[in-house]
Each structure stands twice: as C-alpha cells, then as structure tokens.
C-alpha positions in Angstrom: 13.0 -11.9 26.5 16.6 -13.5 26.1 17.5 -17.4 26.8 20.3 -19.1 28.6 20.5 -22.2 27.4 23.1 -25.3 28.6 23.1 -28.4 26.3 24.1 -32.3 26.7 25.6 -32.0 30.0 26.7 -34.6 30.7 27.2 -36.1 34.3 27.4 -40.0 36.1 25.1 -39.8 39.1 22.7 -42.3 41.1 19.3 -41.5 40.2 16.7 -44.4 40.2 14.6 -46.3 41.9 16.3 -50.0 41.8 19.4 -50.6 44.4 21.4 -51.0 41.5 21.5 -48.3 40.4 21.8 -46.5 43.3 25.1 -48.6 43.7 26.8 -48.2 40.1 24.6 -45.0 38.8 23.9 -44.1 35.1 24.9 -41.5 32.9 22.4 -38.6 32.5 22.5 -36.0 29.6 20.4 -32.5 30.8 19.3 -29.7 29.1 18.6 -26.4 30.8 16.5 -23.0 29.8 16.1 -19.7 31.4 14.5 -17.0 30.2 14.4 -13.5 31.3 14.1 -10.2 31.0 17.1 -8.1 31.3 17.1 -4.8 33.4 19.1 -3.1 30.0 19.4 -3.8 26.2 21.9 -4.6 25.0 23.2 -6.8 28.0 27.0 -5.5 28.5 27.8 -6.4 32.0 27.8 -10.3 33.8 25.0 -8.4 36.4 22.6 -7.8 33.7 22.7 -10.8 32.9 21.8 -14.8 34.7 25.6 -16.3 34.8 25.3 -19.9 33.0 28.4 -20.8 34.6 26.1 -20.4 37.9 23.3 -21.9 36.5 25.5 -25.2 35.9 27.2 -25.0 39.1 23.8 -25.5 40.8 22.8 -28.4 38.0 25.8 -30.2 38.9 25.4 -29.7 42.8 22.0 -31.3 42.7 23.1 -34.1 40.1 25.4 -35.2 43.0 22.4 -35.4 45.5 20.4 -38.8 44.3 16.8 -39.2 44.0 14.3 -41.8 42.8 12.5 -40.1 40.4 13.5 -38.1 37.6 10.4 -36.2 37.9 11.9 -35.0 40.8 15.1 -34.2 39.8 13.4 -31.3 37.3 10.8 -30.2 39.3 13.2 -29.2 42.5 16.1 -27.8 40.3 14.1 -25.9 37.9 12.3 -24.8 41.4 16.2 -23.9 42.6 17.4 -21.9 39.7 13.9 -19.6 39.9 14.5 -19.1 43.7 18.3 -18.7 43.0 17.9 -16.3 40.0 15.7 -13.8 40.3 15.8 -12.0 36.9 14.3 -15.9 35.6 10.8 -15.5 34.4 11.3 -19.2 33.0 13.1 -22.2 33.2 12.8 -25.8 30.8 14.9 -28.5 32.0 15.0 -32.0 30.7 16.8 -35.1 31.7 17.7 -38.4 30.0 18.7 -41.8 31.5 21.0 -42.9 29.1 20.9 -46.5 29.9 17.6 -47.3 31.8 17.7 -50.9 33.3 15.3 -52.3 31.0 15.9 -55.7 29.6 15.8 -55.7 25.7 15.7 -52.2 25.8 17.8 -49.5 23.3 17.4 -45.7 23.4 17.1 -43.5 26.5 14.4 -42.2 28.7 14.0 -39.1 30.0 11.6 -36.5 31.7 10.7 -32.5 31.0 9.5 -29.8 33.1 8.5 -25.7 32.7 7.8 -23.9 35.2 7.0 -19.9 35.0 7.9 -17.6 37.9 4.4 -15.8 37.5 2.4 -19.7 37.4 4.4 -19.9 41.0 3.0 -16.2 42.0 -0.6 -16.8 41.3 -1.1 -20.1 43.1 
C-alpha cells in the first residue's frame, strides 16, 4: 500500500461556532493521508497514481466553505476525497484551530478522523 501525504497546510477560513469567528476566521493547519493500492509497481505515470496536487485542490475548496464543527470539516472531506479518488482505500485527516477563542488559553485544538473505503462498503 503507498501514502499521499500533505503536511501543515496552512489556510485562514471561518470555521466555528461563535459569530466571531465566523466574522474574522482563524488560521487552521491540516494534515491529510491517503492510502492506496496502485494498479502497477513501481508507479511511473500521474494515472497510476492519486495526484496530491488534486487532493489539495479539494482541501482548499472545502476550507473556503465554513462550518461549525470541526468534526465536520474531517468527516465530509475525508468522505470527498474517497468518493473523488477511487484508487483511496484510506484517508487520515486532521485539523487544528490555531487560536481557539478561549480566554487564558495557549496551544491549539484540533480534531482527527479515518475512514476506510471497505468500513464505508460493509455498512
């Protein structure tokens, strides 16, 4: 099985629940996984292969589409990249607030999710 992998991307979007931040946004770091199983080894053309350059185009389209929840932001674009890329057996994506409105507060929060194409199958 081979990985894509996309580190600290970075973005400024408006993901939250308080009107805040929906009005001035946050800066987000996200980390993204596939995993698949090429049709040939070794992989020597783009088509055997998932294009990160297309994985991060869809990351950054849904990045631009707010939500409340974090949680949600995962779950629906891990969800996207299996529908959109059908060699993906697996994706990991995680996503950090890098400055959550919390009084007193120093770090980051953030939220995972995994998701396997055959989980999505059997259910």
């Amino acid at each position: 099985m081979l990985s894509i992998h996309l580190h600290h991307l970075r973005f400024h979007a408006h993901h939250g629940l308080y009107k805040e931040e929906k009005i001035v946004g946050n800066e987000f770091e996200v980390e993204v996984t596939v995993k698949y199983y090429p049709p040939e080894i070794p992989v020597i053309e783009i088509h055997q292969t998932i294009d990160y350059a297309s994985i991060y185009k869809l990351v950054d389209e849904r990045m631009k589409q707010p939500v409340d929840l974090l949680e949600t932001f995962v779950s629906d674009t891990a969800l996207g990249i299996l529908h959109q890329f059908k060699l993906a057996e697996e994706v990991n994506i995680s996503i950090k607030k890098m400055h959550p409105p919390l009084l007193n507060f120093e770090g980051n929060v953030g939220v995972s999710f995994e998701v396997k194409r055959s989980e999505l199958i059997s259910k």
